[in-house]
C-alpha positions in Angstrom: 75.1 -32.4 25.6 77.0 -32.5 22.6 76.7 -33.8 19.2 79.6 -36.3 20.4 77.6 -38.0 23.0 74.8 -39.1 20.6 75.8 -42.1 19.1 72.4 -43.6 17.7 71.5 -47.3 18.6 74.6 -47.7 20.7 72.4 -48.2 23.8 74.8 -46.3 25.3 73.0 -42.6 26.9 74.8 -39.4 28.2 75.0 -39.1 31.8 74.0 -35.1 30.8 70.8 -35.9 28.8 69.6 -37.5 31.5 70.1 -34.2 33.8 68.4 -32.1 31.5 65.2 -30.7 33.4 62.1 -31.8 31.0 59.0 -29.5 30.4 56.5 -29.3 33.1 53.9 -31.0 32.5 52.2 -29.9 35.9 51.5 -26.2 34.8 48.9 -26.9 32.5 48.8 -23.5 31.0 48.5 -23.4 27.4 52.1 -22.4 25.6 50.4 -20.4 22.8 48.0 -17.7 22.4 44.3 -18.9 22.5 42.0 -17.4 19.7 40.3 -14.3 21.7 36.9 -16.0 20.1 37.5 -18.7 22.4 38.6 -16.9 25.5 35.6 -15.0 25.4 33.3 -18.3 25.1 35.1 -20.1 27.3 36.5 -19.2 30.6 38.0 -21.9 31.9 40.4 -21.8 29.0 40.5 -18.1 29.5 41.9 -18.8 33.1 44.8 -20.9 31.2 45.7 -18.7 29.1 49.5 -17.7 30.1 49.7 -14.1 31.0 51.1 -11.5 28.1 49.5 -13.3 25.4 
């Protein structure tokens, strides 16, 4: 996509936004490091948690 193919309220979309793969949303792993006071506490959110965080 380019900034050429984004005409705002033209109604008109890029062929290529529409290709680009979206997020997801099935791996419900949390994206962000989880406060270790909550791992601890919790471990179904500790199970979650992506790995290297």
């Amino acid at each position: 996509m380019t900034t050429d193919s984004y005409k705002p309220a033209s109604g008109i979309v890029d062929p290529n936004v529409v290709k680009t793969p979206g997020f997801n949303f099935e791996d419900r792993r949390y994206i962000f490091p989880i406060p270790l006071s909550e791992i601890t506490s919790n471990p179904k959110i500790a199970t979650q948690q992506n790995a290297g965080w």
